[in-house]
DORO-809627 format. One record per atom (N, C-alpha, C, O): residue in one letter; x, y, z. Coordinates in steps of 0.1 Angstrom, whole numbers, plus 2048, in hexadecimal, padded with zeros to 3 digits. Example, Ala and Ser with C-alpha at 12.3 -4.5 7.8 and 13.67 -1.06 7.14 Angstrom:
! residues 2
a8847C784E
a87B7D384E
a8847DF84E
a88E7DF855
s8807EA847
s8897F5847
s88180084F
s88680B850
This chain:
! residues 326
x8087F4800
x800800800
x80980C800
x814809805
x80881A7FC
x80C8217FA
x80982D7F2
x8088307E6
x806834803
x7FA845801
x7F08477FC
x7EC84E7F3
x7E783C806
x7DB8407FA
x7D9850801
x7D18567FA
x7DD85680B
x7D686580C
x7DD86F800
x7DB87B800
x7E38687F9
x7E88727EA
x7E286D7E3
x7DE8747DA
x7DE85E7E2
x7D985A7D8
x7C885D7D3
x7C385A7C8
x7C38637DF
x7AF8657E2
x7B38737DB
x7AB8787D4
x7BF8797DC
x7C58877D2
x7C48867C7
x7C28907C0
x7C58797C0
x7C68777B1
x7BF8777A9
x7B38757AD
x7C287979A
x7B5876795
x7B1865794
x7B585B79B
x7A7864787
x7A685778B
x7AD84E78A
x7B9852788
x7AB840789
x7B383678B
x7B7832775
x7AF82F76C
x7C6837777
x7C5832768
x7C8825766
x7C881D76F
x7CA821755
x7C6819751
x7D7811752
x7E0818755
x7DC803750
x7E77FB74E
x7E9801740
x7E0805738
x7F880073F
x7F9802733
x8017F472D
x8077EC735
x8017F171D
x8027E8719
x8167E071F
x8207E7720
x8167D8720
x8227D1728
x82B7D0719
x8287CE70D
x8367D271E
x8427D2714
x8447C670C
x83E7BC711
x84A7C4704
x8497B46FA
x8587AF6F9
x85A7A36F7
x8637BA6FC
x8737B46FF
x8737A9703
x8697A4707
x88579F703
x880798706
x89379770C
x89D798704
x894795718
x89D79271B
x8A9789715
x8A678370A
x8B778771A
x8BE77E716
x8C0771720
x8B8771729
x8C676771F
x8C275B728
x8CC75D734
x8D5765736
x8C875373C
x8CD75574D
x8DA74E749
x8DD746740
x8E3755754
x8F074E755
x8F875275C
x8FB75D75B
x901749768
x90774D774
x90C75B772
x90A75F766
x91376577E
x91A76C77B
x92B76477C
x92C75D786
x937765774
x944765777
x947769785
x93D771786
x94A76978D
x95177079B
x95C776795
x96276F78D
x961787796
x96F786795
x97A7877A0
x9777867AB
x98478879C
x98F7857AB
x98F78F7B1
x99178F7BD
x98E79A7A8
x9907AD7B5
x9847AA7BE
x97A7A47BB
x9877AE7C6
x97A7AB7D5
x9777BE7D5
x9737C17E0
x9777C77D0
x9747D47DA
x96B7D87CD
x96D7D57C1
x95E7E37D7
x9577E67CC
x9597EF7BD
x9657F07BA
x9517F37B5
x9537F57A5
x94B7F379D
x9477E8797
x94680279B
x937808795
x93E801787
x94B801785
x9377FA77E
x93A7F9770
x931803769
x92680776C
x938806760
x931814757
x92B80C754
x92B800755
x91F81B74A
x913816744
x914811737
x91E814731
x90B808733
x90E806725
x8FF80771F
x8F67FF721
x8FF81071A
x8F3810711
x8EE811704
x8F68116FA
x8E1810702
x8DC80D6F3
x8E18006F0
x8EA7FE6E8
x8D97F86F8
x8D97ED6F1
x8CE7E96E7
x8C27ED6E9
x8D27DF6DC
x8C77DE6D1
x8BF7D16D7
x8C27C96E0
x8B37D16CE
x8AE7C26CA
x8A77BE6C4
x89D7C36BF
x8B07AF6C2
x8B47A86B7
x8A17A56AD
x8977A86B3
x8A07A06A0
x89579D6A1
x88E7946A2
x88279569F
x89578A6A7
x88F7786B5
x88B7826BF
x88777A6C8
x8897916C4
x8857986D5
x8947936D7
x89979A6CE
x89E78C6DB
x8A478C6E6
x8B47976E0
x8BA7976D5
x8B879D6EC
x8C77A76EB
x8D279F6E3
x8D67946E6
x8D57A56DA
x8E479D6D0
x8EB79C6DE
x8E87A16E9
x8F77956DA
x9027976E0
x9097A56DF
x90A7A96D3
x9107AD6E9
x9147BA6EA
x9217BA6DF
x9237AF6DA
x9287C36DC
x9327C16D3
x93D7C26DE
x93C7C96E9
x94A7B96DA
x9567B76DF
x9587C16E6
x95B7BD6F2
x9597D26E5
x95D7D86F1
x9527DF6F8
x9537E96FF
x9477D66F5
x93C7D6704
x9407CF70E
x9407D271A
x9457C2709
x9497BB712
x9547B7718
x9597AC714
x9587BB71E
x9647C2722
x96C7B6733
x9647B073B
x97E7B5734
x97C7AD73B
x9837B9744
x9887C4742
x9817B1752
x98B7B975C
x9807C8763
x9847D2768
x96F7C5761
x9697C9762
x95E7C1772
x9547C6779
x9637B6772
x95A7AF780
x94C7AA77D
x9437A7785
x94B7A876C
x9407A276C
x94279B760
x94B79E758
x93979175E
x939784751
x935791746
x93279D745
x938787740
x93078B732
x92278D72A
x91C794722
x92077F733
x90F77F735
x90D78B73C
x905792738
x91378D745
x90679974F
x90C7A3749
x9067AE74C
x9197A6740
x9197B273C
x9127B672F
x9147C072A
x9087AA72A
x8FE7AA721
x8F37B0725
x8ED7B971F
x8EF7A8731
x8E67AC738
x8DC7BD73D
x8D17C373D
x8F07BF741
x8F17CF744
x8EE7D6736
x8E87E1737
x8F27D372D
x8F07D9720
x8E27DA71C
x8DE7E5719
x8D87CD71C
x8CC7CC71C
x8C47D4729
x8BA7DA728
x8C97D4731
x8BE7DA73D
x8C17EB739
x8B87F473B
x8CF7EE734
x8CC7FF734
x8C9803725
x8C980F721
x8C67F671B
x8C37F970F
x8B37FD710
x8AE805709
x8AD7F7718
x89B7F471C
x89B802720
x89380A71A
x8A380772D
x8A0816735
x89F81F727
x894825725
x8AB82271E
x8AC825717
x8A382C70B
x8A2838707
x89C81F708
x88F820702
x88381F708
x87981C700
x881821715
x874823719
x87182C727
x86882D72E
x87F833725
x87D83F733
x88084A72C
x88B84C726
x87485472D
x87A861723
x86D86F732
x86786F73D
x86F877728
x86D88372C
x87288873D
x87D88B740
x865888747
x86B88B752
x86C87D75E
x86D87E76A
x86D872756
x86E864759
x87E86475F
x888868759
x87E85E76D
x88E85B76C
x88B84C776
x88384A77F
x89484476F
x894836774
x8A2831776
x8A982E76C
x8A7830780
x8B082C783
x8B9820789
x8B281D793
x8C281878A
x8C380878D
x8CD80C797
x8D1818799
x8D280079E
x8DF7FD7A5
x8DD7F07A9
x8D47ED7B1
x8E67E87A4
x8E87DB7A5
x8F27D87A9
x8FC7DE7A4
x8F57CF7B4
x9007CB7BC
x9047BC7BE
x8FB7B47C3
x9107B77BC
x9117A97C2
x91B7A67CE
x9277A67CF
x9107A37D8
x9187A37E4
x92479A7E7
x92B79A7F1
x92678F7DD
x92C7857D8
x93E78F7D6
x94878C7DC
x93C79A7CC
x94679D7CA
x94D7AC7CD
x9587B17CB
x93D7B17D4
x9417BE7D3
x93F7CB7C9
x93E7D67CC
x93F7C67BD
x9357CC7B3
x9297D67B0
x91F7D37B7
x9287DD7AB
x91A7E37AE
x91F7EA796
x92A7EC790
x90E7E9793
x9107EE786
x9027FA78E
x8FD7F9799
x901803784
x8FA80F785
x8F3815776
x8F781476A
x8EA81A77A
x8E381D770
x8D882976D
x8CC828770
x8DD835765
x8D083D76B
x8D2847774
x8DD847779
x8CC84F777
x8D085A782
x8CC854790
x8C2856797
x8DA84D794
x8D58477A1
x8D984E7AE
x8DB84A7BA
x8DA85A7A8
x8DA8677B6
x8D286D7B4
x8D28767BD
x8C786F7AC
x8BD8787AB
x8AF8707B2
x8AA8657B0
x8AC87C7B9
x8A38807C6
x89387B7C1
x88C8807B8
x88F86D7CC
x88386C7C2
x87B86A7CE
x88186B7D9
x86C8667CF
x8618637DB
x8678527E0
x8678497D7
x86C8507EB
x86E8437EF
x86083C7EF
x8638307F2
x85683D7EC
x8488367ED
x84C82A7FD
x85282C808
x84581F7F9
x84881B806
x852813807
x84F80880B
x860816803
x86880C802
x86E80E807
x878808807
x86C81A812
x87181D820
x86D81882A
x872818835
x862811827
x860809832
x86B7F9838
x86A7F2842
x8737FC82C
x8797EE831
x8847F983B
x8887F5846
x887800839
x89480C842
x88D80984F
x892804859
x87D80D84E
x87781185D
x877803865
x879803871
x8747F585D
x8747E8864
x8867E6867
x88A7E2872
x88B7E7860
x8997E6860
x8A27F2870
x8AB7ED876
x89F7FB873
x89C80187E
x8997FC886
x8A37F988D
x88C7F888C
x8847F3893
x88C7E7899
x8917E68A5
x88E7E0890
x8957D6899
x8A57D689A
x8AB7CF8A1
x8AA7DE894
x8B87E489E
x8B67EA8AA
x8C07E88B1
x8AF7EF8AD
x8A97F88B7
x8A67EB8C9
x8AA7EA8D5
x8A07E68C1
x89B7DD8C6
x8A47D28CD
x8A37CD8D9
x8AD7CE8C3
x8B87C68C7
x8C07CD8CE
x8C77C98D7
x8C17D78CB
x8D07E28D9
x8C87E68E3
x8CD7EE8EA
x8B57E08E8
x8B17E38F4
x8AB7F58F3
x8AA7FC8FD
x8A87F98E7
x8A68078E8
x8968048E9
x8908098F2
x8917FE8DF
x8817FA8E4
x8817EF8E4
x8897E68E4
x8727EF8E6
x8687E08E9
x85E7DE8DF
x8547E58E0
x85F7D78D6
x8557D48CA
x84D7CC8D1
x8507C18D4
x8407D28D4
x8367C78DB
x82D7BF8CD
x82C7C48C2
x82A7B58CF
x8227AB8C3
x81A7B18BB
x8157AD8B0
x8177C08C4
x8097C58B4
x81B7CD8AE
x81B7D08A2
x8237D08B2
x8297D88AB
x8327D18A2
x8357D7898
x8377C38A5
x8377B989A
x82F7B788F
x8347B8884
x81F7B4893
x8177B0887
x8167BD87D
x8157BC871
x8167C8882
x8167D387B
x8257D6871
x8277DB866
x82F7CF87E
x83B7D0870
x8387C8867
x8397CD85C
x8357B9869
x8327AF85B
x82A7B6853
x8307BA849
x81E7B9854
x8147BA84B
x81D7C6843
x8227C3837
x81F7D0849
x82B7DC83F
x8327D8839
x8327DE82E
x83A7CE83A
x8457C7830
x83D7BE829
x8447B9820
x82F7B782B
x82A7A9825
x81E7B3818
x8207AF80C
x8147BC81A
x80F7C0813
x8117CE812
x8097D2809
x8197DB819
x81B7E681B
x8117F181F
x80D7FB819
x80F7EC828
x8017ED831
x8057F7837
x80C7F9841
x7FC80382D
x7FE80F834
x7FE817846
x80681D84C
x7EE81284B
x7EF815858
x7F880E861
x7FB81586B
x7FC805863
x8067FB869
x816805868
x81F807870
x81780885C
x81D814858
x82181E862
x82B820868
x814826862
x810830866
x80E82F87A
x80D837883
x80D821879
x80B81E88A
x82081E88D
x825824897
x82381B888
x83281988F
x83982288B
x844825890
x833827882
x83C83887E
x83684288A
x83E84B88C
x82E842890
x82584D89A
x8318488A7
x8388518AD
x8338378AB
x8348378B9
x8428398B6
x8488418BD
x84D8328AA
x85D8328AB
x85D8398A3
x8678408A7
x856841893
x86084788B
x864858891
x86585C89C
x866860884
x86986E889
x87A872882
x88386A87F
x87987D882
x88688387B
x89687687E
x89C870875
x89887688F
x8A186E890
x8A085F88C
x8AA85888F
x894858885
x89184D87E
x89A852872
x8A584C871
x89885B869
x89B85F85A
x8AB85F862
x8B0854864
x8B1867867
x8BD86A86A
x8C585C868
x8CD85B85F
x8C385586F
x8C7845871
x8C8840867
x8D1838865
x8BD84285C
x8C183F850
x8CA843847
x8CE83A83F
x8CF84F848
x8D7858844
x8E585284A
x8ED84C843
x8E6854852
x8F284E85C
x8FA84185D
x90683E85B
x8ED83A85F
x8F182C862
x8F4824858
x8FE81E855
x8E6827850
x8E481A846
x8EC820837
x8EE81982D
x8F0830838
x8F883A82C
x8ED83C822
x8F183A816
x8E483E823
x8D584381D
x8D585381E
x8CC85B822
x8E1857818
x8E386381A
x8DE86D813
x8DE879818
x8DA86B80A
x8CE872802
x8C1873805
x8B987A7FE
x8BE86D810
x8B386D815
x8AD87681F
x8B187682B
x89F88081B
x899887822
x88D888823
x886885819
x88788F82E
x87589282D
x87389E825
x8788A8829
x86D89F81C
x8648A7813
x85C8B181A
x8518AD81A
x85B8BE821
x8548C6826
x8498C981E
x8498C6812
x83F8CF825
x8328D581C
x8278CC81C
x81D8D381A
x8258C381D
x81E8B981C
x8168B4829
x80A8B1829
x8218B3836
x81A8AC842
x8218B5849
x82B8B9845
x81C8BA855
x81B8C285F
x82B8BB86B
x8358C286F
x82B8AF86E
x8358A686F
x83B89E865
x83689B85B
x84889B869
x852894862
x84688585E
x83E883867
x844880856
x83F87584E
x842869846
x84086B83A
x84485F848
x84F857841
x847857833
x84C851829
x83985E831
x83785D821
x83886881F
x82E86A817
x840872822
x844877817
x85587F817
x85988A81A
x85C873810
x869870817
x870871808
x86686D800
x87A874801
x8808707F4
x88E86A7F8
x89386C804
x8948637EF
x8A08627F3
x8A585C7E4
x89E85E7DB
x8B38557E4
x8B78517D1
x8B98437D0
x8BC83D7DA
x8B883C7C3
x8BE82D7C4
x8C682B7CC
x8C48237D5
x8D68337CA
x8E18347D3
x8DB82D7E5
x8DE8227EB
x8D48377E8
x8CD8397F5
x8CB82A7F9
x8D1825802
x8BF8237F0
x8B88137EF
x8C480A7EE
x8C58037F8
x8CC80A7E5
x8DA8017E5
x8DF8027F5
x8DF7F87FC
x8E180E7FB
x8E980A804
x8DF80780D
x8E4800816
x8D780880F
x8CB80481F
x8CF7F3816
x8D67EC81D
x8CC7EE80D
x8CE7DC80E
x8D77D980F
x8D77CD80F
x8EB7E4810
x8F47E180E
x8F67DD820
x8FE7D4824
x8ED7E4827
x8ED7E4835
x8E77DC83C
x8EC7D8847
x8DA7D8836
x8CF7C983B
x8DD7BC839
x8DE7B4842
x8E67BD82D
x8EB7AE82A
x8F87AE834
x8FB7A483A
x9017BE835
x90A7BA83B
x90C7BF847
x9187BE84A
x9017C7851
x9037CF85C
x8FA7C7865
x8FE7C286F
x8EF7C6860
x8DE7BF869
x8E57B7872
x8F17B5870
x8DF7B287B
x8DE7A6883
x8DA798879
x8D3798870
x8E278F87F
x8DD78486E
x8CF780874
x8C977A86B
x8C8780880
x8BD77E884
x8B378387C
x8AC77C875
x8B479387F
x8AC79D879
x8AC79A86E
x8A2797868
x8BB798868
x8BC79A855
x8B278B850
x8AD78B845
x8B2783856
x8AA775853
x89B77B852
x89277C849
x89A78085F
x88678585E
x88678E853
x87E78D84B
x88B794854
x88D7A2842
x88A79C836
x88079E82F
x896790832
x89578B828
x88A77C829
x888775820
x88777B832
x87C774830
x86A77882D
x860772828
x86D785835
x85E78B830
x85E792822
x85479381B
x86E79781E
x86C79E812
x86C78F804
x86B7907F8
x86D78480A
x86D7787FE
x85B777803
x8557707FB
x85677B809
x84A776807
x83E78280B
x837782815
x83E789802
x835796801
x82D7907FB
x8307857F7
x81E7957FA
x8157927F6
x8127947E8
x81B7967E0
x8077937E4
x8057967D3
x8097A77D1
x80F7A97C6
x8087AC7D4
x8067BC7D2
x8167C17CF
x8197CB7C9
x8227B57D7
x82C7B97D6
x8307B37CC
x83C7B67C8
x82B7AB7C5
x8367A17BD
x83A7A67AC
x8387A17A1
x83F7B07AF
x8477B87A5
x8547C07A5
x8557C37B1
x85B7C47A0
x8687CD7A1
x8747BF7A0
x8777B9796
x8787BF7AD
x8847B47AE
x8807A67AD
x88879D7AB
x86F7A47B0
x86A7977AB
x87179179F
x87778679E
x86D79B795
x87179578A
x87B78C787
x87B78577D
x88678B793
x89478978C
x88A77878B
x88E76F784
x883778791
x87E76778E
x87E75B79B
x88675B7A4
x87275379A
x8727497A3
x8807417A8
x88273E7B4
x88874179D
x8927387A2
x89C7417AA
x8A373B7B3
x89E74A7A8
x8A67567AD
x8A17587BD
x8A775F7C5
x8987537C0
x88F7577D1
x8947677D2
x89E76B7D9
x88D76E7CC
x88C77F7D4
x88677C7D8
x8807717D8
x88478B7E5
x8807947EB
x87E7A17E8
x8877A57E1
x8787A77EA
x8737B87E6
x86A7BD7F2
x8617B97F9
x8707C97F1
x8657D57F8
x8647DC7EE
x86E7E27E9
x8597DD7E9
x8537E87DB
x84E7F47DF
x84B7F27EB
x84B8007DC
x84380A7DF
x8408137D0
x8478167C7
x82E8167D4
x82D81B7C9
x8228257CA
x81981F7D0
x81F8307C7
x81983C7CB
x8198477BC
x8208487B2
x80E84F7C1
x80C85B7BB
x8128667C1
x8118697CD
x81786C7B9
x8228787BD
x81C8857BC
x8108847B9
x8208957BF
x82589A7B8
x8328A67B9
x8348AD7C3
x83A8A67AE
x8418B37AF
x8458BB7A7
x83C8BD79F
x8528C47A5
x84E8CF79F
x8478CE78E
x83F8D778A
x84C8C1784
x84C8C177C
x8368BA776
x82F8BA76C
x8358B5785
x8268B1781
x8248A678F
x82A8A479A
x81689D789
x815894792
x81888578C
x816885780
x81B87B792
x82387378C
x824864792
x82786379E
x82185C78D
x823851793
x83184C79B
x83C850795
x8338457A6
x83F83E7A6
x84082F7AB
x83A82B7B4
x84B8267A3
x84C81A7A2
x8588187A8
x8628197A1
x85A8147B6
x86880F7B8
x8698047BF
x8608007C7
x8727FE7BE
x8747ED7C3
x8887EA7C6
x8927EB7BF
x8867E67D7
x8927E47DC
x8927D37E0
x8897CC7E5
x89F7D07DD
x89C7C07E0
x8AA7B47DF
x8B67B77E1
x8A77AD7DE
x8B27A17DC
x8AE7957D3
x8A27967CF
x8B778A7CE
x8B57867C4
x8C277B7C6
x8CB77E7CE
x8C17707C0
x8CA7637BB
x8D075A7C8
x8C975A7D2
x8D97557CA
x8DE74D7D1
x8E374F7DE
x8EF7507DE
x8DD74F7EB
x8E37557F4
x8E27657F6
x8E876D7FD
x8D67687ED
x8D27767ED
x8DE77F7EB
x8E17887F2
x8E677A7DE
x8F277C7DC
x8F07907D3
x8F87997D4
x8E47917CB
x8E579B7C2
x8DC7A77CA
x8D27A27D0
x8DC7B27CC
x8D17BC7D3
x8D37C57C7
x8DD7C87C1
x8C57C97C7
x8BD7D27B9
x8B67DD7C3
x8B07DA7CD
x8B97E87BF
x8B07F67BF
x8AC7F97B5
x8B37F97AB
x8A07FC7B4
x8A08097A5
x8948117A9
x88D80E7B3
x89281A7A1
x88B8297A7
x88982B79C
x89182B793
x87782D798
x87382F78F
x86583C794
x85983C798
x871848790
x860852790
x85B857780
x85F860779
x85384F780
x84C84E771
x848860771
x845869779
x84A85F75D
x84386D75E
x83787075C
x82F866759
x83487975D
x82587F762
x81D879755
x811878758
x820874748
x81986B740
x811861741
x80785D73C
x81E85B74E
x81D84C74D
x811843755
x805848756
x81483675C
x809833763
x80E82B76C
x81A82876C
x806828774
x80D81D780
x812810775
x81E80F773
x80C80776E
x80E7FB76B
x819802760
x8247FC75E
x81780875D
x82380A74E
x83680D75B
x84280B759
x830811764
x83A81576D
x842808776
x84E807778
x837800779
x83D7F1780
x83E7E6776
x8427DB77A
x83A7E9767
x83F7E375C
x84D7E275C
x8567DA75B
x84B7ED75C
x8607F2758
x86A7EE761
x8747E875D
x8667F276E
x8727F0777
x8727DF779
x87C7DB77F
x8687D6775
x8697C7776
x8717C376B
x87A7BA76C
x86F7CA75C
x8737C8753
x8827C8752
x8897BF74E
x8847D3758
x8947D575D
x89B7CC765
x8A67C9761
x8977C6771
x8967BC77B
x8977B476E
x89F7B8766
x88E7A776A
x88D7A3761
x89C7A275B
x8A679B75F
x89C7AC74F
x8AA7AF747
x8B77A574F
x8BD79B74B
x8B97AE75B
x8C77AF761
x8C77A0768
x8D279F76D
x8BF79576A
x8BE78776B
x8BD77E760
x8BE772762
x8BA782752
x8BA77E746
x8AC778748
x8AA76D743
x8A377D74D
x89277674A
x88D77B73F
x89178673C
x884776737
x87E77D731
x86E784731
x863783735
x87878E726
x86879D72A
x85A79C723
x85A796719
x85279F727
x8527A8732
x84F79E73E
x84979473A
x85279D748
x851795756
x844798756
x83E7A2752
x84178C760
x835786764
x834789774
x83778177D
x830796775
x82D79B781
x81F79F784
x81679E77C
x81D7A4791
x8107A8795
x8107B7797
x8167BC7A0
x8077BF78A
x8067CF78E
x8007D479B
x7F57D5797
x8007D97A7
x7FD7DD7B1
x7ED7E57AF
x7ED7EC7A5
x7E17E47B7
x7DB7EC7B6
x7E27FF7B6
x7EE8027B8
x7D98087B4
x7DE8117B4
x7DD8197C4
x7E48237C6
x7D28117CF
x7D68177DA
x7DF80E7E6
x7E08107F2
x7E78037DB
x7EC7F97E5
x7E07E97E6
x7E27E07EE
């Protein structure tokens, strides 16, 4: 769920728009390589495709060695920012960060510093809090303030939300994010709510990478088990964004998606934070604030499609569009 008190603001409920016909390239390990320390791989874009739907093979110095990734996935990367490419335009910005905690790696994609609505994919920060908190003895999560964290993370259940944001959140909640988790881009949006608000918060891909760089390697492995166990089993409403990477992959995702608005109009947004493959080895951000054209389903098309791409599934994935009030 996510805002319906912006959403009773909107107009009506539009229409899906038609699902993309791309078609991915096929799955295949990543290489490990021997350098262990991280390393953004540049972009590579405008990728074509072929007329079977599926991405040619990139040309010889696409694929490049001494870079930390196969060949396959630097096809992959090619295909996933060929797709952005051709289907994010005007005041659309969609942006990736993919990481393999295997090697340290991270590729990037997109304006992954530019400032967008966190929708509710802050809620995994605020559950992720809670029980650090909790474990160092600062509070007491009593049983409704558990079932209220599941349901937040299981269907993104606004009031449950809104119940643990009133008793624990508040400015020094966002701070901690900033601080701890290096969500440093992240802030509350004034004008809107009379108090600090966890809906209405922006922050950047950058931001989402590092809050899962910190669930995998800071959490408590307790905590990080219940995280990644509630985010592998969200309900229908969630099963889009990092879903995609596919059944055999066992993601997890915290999705959030809302009606916006700012200076340039009002606008949908589609974002999805999560994990994916062996040992929850790959973590995916991407940040999609559709432009003021677009629509919710044309919005959680894309960012799955992309998901999709970067695991070699093919497009358009077979996900579930979210109602529009959650």
């Amino acid at each position: 769920m996510n805002m319906p008190r912006r959403l009773r603001l909107a107009v009506a409920l539009v229409q899906a728009c038609a699902a993309l016909s791309v078609v991915g390239c096929g799955r295949s390990d990543v290489d490990p390589p021997a350098a262990r320390k991280a390393l953004t791989q540049p972009v590579v874009r405008g990728s074509s495709v072929g007329s079977d739907g599926a991405p040619p093979s990139p040309p010889a110095a696409e694929c490049r060695g001494g870079t930390g990734w196969s060949c396959t996935q630097q096809q992959r990367f090619a295909a996933a920012g060929g797709y952005i490419s051709r289907n994010v335009s005007g005041k659309g910005y969609l942006s990736v960060v993919f990481t393999d905690r295997q090697t340290g790696h991270a590729w990037r994609f997109g304006p992954t510093q530019h400032e967008g609505w966190t929708a509710s994919t802050i809620k995994l920060a605020i559950a992720t809090d809670l029980l650090g908190r909790q474990r160092a003895g600062q509070i007491t999560l009593t049983a409704a303030d558990r079932h209220d964290m599941a349901t937040m993370l299981n269907f993104s259940d606004e009031r449950a939300s809104d119940r643990l944001w009133a008793k624990f959140g508040g400015e020094n909640m966002l701070a901690r994010f900033r601080n701890q988790y290096g969500m440093t881009g992240l802030h509350f949006v004034p004008g809107f709510t009379a108090k600090t608000y966890w809906g209405f918060v922006k922050c950047t891909a950058d931001d989402l990478a590092a809050l899962m760089n910190y669930v995998f390697a800071r959490v408590n492995p307790a905590d990080r088990a219940y995280l990644v166990g509630a985010l592998r089993g969200v309900a229908p409403n969630q099963q889009w964004g990092v879903w995609a990477a596919g059944h055999d992959q066992r993601p997890g995702n915290k999705d959030g998606w809302s009606y916006e608005t700012d200076p340039y109009g009002k606008h949908w947004v589609t974002n999805t934070v999560g994990f994916a493959g062996p040992d929850e080895r790959y973590l995916v951000a991407v940040m999609y604030q559709v432009d003021p054209s677009g629509t919710l389903a044309g919005g959680v098309h894309a960012v799955s499609d992309v998901v999709a791409l970067l695991f070699g599934v093919p497009i358009p994935a077979h996900i579930t569009v979210p109602a529009p009030d959650g």
